[in-house]
N, C-alpha and C positions, 0 to 999 in steps of 0.2 A: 504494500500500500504506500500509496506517497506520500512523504511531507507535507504538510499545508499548516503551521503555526504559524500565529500573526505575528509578525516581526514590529517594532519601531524606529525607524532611520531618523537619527537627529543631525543638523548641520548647526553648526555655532552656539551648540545648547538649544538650538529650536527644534521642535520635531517636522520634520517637513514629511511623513509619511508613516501610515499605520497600514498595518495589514496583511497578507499573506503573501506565497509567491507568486502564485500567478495573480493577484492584485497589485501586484510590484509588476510585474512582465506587460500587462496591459497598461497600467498607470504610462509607463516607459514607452510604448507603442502611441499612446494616445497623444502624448505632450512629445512625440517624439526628441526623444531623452538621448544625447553623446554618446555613443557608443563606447567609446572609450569608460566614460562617469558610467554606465551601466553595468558594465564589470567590474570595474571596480565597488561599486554598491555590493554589486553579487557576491561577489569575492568576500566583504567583509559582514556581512546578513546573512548571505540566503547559500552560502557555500554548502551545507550540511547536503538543502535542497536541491540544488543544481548537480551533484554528486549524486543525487536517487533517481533525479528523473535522467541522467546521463546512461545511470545503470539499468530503468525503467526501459528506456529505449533501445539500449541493447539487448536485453533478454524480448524485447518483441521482434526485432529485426534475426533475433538467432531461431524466433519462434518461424517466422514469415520463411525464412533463409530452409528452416528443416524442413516445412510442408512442401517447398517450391521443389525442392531436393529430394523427395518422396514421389512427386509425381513426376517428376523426371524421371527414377529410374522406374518409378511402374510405366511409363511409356517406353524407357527400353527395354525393361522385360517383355512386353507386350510385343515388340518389337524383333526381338529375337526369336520367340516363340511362334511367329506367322509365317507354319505351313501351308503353302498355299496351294491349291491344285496346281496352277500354273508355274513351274519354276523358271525365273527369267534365264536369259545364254546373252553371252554380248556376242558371238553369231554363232548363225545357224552351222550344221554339218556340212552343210555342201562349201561353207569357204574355211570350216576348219582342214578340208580334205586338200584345198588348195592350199592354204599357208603350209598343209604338213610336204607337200611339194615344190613349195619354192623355199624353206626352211634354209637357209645357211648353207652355202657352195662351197666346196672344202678351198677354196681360193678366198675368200672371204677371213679378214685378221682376226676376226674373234674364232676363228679354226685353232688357229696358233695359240691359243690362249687357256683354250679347251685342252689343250691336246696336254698341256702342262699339268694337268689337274690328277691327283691321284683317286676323290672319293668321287664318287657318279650317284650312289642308292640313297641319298638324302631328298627328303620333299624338297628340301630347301635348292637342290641342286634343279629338279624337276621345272620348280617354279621359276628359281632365276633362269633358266632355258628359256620359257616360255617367255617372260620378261623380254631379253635379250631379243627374241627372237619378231618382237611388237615395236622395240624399239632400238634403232639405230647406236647411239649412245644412253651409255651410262651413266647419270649423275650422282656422280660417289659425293660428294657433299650430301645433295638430297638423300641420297638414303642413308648417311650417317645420323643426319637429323631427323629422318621417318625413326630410326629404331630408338634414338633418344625418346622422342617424342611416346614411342609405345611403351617404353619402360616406364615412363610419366602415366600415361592411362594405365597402366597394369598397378603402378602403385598407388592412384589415387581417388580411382574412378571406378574399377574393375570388382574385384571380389567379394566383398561383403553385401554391398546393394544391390548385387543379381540373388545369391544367396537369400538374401532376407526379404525379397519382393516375391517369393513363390513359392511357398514350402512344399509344394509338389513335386519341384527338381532338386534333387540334391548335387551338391560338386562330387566329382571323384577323380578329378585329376586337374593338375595345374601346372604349368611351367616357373618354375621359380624366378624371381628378379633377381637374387645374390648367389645363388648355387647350380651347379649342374642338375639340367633335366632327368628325370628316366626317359630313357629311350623305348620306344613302342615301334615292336616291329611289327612292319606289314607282309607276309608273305604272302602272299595273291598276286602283289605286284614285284616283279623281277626287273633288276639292269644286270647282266653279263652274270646269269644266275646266281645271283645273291638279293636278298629281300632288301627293300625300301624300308626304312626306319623316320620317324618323326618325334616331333614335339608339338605340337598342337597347346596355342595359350591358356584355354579353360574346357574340358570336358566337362558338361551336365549328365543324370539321367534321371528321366522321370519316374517318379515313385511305385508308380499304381502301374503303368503301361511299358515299361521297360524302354521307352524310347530313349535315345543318344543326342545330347546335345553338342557339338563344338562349334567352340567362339573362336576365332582370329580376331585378334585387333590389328589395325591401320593407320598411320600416321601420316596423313598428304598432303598438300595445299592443292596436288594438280586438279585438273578438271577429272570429275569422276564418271566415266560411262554409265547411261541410265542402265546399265547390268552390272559396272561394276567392272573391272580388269580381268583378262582372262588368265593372267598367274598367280590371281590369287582363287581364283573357282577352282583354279586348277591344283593349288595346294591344300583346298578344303575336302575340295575330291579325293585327294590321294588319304589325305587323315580319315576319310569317312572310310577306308578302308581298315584302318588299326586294327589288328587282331583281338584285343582285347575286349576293344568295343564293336566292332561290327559282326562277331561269329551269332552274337544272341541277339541282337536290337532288332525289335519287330520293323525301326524306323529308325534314319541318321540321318538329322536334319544338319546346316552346315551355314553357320552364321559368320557374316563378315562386317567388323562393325569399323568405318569409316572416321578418324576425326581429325581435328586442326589441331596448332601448336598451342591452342589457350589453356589447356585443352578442351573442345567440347564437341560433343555429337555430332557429325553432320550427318552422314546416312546408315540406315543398313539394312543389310543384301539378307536374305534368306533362299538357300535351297536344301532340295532333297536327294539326298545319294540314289532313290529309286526313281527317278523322275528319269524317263527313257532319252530325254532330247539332250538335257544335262549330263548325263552319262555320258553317250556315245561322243557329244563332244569332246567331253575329255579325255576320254580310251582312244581317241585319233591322237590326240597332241601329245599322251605320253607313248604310243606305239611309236610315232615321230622320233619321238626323246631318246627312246632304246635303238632303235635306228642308227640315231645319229652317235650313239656314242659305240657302237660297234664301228660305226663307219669312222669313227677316230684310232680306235685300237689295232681297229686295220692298218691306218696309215703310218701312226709314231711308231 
């Protein structure tokens, strides 16, 4: 509850004011009062008061600040959890089958670049292929500041508020921000017969229905395709294979959550690992991928 005692302000032994504090704050508005002589009044009066309602206002601004923050993350829960019939593709099959035929000419310098590389079975190797393969140059700044910037939403935005927005999903796996991940392998998917391995940012599953949630996070300013990049569907794809999680889940849905350096939301992408159009897309661009790195080990 607030202060409200009537104070008496005397100048040269005369009293020039009786009354409370906001009958002082009005009084002051009214005769528009020195801004300077008004704090200092306050200062010497109504300090106790200006001190409650300083702290009155912060506890409603932290009050206003939690609700606002509440329904943020229940719209991104909501958010992450819309399976939809329709799973978007940023293209269709017929120009994934083209890109997987004009992929990278072994005269082509990022050949030479490849050909250096010793691991090939990482999503992560998967996706920067397909990356590379969308875009000409690489910007190693930019993606030094995309993974700062993920590390930011995974420690400050990430876990607790998906958790406590749905008690229907539980977490059961996470990538840590200070220690090595476990590694999850995928055997379904083969490079130069050996299983593809990942880390995937947050697995969910749901309580009642067994279904699989994974989250990626994303850190971009670029422009984002109304589907979203096709290395990172493509890296969700490959995770929605995990052995751990994909041999039981009646359903693997496959969340990509978009934001800026503030950090704060800007979009996200939802698909389904059974979704036929979304599939085959991406079993063209990694059949591509195995391809292309036999067609290295040929050559070095």
């Amino acid at each position: 509850m607030s202060l409200n005692k009537t104070k008496q302000i005397f100048s040269n032994g005369r009293k020039v004011f009786e009354g409370t504090f906001d009958e002082f704050k009005k009084m002051a508005t009214d005769q528009n009062l020195d801004r300077i002589l008004f704090y200092e009044l306050v200062k010497t009066y109504f300090l106790e008061e200006l001190e409650d309602e300083a702290r009155q206002a912060r506890l409603e601004r932290e009050k206003i600040s939690l609700v606002q923050q509440n329904n943020r993350q229940k719209s991104r829960w909501r958010d992450l959890t819309n399976d939809q019939d329709e799973a978007p593709l940023s293209m269709p099959p017929s120009i994934a089958i083209q890109t997987k035929q004009s992929l990278w000419q072994p005269d082509d310098c990022r050949f030479e670049e490849w050909k250096r590389r010793e691991l090939f079975n990482r999503v992560t190797d998967f996706s920067s292929w397909v990356f590379r393969a969308h875009n000409n140059k690489t910007n190693y700044i930019a993606m030094a500041k995309g993974k700062i910037g993920e590390r930011r939403v995974k420690a400050t935005k990430k876990k607790i508020p998906i958790v406590k927005s749905d008690s229907d999903w539980e977490l059961i796996y996470e990538d840590p921000l200070h220690s090595r991940a476990e590694v999850l392998e995928i055997s379904s998917l083969e490079v130069l017969g050996t299983p593809m391995f990942g880390c995937p940012d947050y697995v969910f599953r749901h309580r009642d229905n067994g279904k699989i949630l994974i989250v990626e996070i994303k850190v971009s300013e670029r422009n984002i395709p109304p589907e979203c990049w096709p290395n990172v569907q493509c890296q969700l794809w490959a995770y929605g294979h995990i052995d751990r999680f994909f041999e039981n889940a009646p359903e693997v849905l496959l969340a990509a959550e978009v934001w800026d350096f503030k950090p704060s939301r800007r979009q996200t992408f939802v698909w389904r690992l059974s979704d036929s159009r979304f599939y085959q897309r991406n079993q063209i661009l990694f059949d591509a991928f195995k391809s292309w790195i036999v067609t290295i080990k040929r050559v070095a």
